[in-house]
N, C-alpha and C positions, 0 to 999 in steps of 0.2 A: 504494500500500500504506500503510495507516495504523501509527501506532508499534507499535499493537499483533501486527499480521502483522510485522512485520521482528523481534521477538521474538526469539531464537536460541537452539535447545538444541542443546548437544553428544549426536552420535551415533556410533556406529563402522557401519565398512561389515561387513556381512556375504559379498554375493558384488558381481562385476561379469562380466557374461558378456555375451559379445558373440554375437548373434541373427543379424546380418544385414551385410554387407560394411560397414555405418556406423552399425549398432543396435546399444545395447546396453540391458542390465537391470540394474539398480543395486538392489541390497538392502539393508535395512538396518531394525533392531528398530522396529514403531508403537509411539512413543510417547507417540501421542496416538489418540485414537478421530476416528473423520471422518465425513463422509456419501459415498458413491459419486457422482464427478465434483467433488470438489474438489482442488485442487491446494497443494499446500507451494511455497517459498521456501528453495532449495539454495544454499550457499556453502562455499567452502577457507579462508575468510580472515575474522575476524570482521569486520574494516575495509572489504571489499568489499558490496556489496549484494546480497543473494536473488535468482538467479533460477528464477522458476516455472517449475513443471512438474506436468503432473496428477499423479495417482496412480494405478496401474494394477492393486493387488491387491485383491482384497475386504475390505469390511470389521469382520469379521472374525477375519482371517489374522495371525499374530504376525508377521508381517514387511512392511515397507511397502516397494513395489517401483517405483521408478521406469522409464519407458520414454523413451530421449532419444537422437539420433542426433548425427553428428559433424557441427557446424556450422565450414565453411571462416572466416569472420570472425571465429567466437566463442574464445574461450579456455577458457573452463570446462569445454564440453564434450569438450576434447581429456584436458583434465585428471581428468577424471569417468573418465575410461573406461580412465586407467593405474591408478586405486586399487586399493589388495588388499585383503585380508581382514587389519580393524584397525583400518584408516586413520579418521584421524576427519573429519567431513564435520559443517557446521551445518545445524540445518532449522528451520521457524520450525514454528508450529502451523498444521494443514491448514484453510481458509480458500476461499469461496465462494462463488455462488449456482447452481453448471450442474448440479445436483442429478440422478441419476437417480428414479425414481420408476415405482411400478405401471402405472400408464394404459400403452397400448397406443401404441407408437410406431414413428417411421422413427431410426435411429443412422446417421448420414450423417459420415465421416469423412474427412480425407487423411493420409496419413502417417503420425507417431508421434499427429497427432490422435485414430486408435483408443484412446491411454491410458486415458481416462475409460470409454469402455465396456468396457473390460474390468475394471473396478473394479467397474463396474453390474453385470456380468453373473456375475461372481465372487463378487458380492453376493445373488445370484439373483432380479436382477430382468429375466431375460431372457425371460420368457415375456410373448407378445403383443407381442414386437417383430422388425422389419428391420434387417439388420445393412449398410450396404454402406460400402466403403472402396474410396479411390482411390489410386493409386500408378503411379509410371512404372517398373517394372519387377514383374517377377514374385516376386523375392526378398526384396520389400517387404512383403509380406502377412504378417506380423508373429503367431505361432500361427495361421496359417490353417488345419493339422489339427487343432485345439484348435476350432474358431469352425465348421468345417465338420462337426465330429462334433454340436456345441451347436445349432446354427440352424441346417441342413439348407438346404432350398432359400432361406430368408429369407436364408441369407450370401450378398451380393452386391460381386461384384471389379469392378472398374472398372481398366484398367492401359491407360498411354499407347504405350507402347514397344514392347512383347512380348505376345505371343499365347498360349492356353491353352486346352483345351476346357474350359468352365464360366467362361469369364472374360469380359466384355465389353471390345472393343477399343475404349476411346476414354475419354474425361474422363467424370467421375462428371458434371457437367452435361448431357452429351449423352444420359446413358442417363436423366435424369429426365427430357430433353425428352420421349421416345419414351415413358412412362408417362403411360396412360389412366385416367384415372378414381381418381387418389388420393384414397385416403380423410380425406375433410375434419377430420374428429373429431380426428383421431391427432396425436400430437406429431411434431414435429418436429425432431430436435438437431442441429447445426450443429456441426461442429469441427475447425478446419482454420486455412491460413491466411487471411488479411482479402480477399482475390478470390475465392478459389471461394466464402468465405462471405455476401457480398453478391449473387455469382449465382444462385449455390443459393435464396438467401433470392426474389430476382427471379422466379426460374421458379415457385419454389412458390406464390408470392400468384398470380403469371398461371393456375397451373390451380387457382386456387380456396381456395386455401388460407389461413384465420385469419392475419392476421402477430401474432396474439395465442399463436400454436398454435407459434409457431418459435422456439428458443430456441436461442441461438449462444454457443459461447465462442470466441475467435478466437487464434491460434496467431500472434505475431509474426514 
């Protein structure tokens, strides 16, 4: 991050709401204007350093909404998710390149990596694209009745652990092996963490795919 992303402007929370047994949504006023799939630099502490996270509201929307689950080694996020409504939180200015964009694409997700496209698609650039997210449980699918009413049969679940009718059982890599005939033209976004996003990236040059056409951010 250069001096000018670590920047810090004082915000207060608005809500924090927990979605999912370790997801939660964090709100809190934009203060800045962004492009769909950029991420801010969140802190409690001015003396500690940003850490990123996409953005997951449209933009927009008067409120800027983070999506962030509870990481067992981390600290912040344990702390994130007792805020109430007040509390002040630092953010820097929202910062970039995993842009979404018109052209017709595949949104290839894991986890809270869905953030960015629902920023995209909040933004409404959901038309002429593939939605598919992967997750080890079922409760992981993060507005899945929001994304299944939006993109119809393009929403695609991918889940490790548990089963569903409309869900494929297995790793989101397994279900692009088994896909015939991708269409070459289309984007491709990556977002997730740094293994599935080197596979994913693997399989798609193997059936033919631009690595000009893949475009990753990667989830530490």
């Amino acid at each position: 991050m250069t001096e000018e992303q670590t920047k810090l402007f004082t915000n207060k929370i608005i809500t924090v709401e927990q979605i999912a047994p370790e997801a939660f949504i964090l709100a809190m006023p934009r203060l800045h204007d962004f492009v769909p799939g950029q991420v801010v630099g969140l802190t409690l502490d001015e003396t500690d350093p940003p850490r990123l996270y996409s953005i997951a509201s449209g933009a927009r929307e008067d409120e800027m909404r983070i999506l962030f689950n509870i990481i067992p080694q981390g600290s912040l996020t344990k702390k994130l998710s007792k805020l109430k409504k007040g509390d002040r939180i630092y953010v820097t200015e929202p910062f970039g390149s995993f842009y979404g964009k018109a052209d017709p694409a595949f949104w290839i997700a894991t986890g809270t990596g869905i953030a960015p496209y629902l920023s995209m698609y909040r933004s409404g650039l959901e038309k002429n694209k593939v939605l598919i997210h992967g997750s080890r449980s079922l409760d992981s699918f993060y507005f899945q009745k929001e994304l299944k009413e939006k993109f119809g049969d393009h929403y695609i679940r991918c889940c490790t652990r548990e089963s569903d009718r409309d869900v494929f059982k297995g790793r989101i890599t397994e279900y692009l092996r088994q896909q015939r005939n991708l269409p070459t033209d289309y984007k491709y976004y990556l977002c997730g963490g740094s293994e599935m996003v080197v596979e994913v990236r693997d399989i798609l040059v193997d059936k033919g795919i631009p690595f000009g056409n893949i475009v990753a951010e990667i989830y530490f």
